[in-house]
N, C-alpha and C positions, 0 to 999 in steps of 0.2 A: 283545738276545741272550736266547733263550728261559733260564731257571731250569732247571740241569744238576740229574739227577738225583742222591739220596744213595745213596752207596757206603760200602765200607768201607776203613779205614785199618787193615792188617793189623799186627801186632808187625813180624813179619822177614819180605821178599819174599826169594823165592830165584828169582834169573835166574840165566841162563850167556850171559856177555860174549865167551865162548873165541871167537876167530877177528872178533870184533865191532869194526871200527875208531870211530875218533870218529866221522867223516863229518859229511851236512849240517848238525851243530847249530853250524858255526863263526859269527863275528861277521857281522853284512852291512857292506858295504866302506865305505860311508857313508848314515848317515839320519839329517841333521843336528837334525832337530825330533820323531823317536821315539823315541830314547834315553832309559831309566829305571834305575833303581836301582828292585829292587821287594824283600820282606820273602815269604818264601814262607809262608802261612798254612794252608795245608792241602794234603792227598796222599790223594786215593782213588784205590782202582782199581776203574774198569767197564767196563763190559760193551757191545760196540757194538749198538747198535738191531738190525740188518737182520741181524746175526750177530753170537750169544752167547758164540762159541768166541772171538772177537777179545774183548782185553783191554787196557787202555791206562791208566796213571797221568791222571788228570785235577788238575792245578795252580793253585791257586789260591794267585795275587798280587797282593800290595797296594802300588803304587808308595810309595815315600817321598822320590826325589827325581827331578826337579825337586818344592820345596817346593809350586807350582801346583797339581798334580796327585797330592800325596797324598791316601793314602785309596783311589782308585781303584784297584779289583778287576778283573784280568785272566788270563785262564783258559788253562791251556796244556796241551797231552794229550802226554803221550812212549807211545809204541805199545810192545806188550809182544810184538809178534811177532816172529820171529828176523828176517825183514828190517828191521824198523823199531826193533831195540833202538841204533842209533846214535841217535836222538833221546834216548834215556834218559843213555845212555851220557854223553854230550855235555852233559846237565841238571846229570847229578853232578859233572862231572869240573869245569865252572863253579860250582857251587853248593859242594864240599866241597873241591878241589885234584887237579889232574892226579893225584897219586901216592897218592889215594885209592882209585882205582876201576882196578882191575885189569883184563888182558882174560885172565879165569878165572873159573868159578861162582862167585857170591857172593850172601850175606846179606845185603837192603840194611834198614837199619834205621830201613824207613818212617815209625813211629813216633814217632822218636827224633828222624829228622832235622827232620818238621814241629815237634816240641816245642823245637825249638832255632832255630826261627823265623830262618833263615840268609838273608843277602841275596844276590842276584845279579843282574845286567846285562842287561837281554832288548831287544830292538829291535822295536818293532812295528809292523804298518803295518794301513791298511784295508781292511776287508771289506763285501761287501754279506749281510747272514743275516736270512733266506733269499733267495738269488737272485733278484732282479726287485723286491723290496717294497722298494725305497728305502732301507730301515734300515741303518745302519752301524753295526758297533765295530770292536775290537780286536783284532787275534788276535797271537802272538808269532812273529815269522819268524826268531829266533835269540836266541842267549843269550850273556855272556860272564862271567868273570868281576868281581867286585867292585873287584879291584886296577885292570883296564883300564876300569871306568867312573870310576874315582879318578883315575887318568892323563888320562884324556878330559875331565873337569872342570877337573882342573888346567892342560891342554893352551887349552881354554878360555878360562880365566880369565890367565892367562899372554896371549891372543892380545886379549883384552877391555885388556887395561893397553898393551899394545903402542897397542893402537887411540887410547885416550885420551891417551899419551905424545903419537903423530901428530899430534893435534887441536889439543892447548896448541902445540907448534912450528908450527904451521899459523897460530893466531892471536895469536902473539908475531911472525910474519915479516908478518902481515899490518898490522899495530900499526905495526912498523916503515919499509913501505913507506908507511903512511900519514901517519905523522910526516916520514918524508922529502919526500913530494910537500907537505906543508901549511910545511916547511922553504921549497922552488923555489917556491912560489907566493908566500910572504912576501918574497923577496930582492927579484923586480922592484916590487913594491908598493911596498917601501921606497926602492926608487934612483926609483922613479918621485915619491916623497912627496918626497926629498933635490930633484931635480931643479928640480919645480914652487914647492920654498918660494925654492931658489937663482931661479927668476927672479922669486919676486916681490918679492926682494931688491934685486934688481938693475933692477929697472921702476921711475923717479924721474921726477916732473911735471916736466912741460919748463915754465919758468917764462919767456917773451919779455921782454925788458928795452927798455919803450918810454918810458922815462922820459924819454928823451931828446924822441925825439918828442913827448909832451906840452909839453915845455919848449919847443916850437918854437912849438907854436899856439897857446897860451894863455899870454894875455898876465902879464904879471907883477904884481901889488897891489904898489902904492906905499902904504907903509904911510903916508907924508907928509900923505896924501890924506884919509883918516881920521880 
């Protein structure tokens, strides 16, 4: 992303919001891996290149969470022309509270607000700059506030324990099913061990009883004789 030119940061901007709704600055519906928490660190306002009568706040933010990705500066421009003050509009109303930013002329107290370095929730996605050279960043496709990226972390982190809860019951039934089958596989093993020692229990030398017979054919010793 080319290096934005220096502008200045007025004391008090005075817009007129009269008739001005929120419009396009609401949340995008889901971006599950571009969500930030960023620190807003500066507020000029310039001038567009090709035409000097257009004006636009240029934003400059520094994520802070996810902890990965702090540090990281990303730039966001709210348009200061009466069709395009819903971008501003929509900046404030996330960055200071809905029932800050009126829809009547007001003093916005540019100054004041960068020096009080305010967080707020931007969703961003990618860009190729300039068109066709490969290069990508960041640009912000919406903003919300701080409370609803607190809820979304917590929503998160809530869904992350769920997950892990799943896993221990997954490998306590699997424990289980395993100890059971090593159970059914010992039972026949052992009636089969009972079995084979019962017959070899029961297997006795058959011992012939020819003693008789010998007495027949062999003659008897006269011990007389002797």
């Amino acid at each position: 992303m080319p290096k934005p030119q220096k502008g200045k940061t007025p004391k008090v901007l005075t817009v007129d919001f009269t008739g001005v709704e929120r419009g396009g600055g609401g949340r995008s519906a889901h971006v599950p891996d571009d969500d930030y928490l960023a620190q807003v660190q500066s507020g000029e306002v310039r001038k567009k290149k090709d035409d000097p009568s257009r004006k636009h706040i240029l934003w400059g933010l520094v994520i802070q969470e996810p902890k990965k990705y702090r540090g990281k500066k990303i730039f966001h421009r709210t348009g200061l022309s009466k069709e395009s003050l819903w971008s501003l509009r929509g900046f404030l109303m996330d960055l200071l509270g809905e029932n800050k930013v009126p829809q009547s002329s007001v003093d916005i107290p540019l100054a004041k607000i960068v020096k009080q370095q305010g967080l707020i929730g931007i969703t961003t996605e990618e860009e190729e700059y300039p068109e066709g050279s490969g290069k990508f960043s960041s640009k912000v496709s919406a903003t919300f506030s701080k409370k609803d990226w607190d809820d979304l972390k917590n929503k998160a982190d809530d869904d992350e324990d769920e997950e892990e809860d799943e896993e221990e019951e997954d490998e306590e039934e699997e424990e289980d099913e395993d100890e059971e089958e090593e159970e059914e596989e010992e039972k026949p093993k052992k009636k089969a061990k009972k079995e084979k020692t019962k017959k070899k229990k029961s297997k006795k030398p058959v011992v012939e009883d020819d003693e008789d017979e010998d007495d027949e054919d062999v003659d008897e010793i006269d011990v007389d004789d002797l």
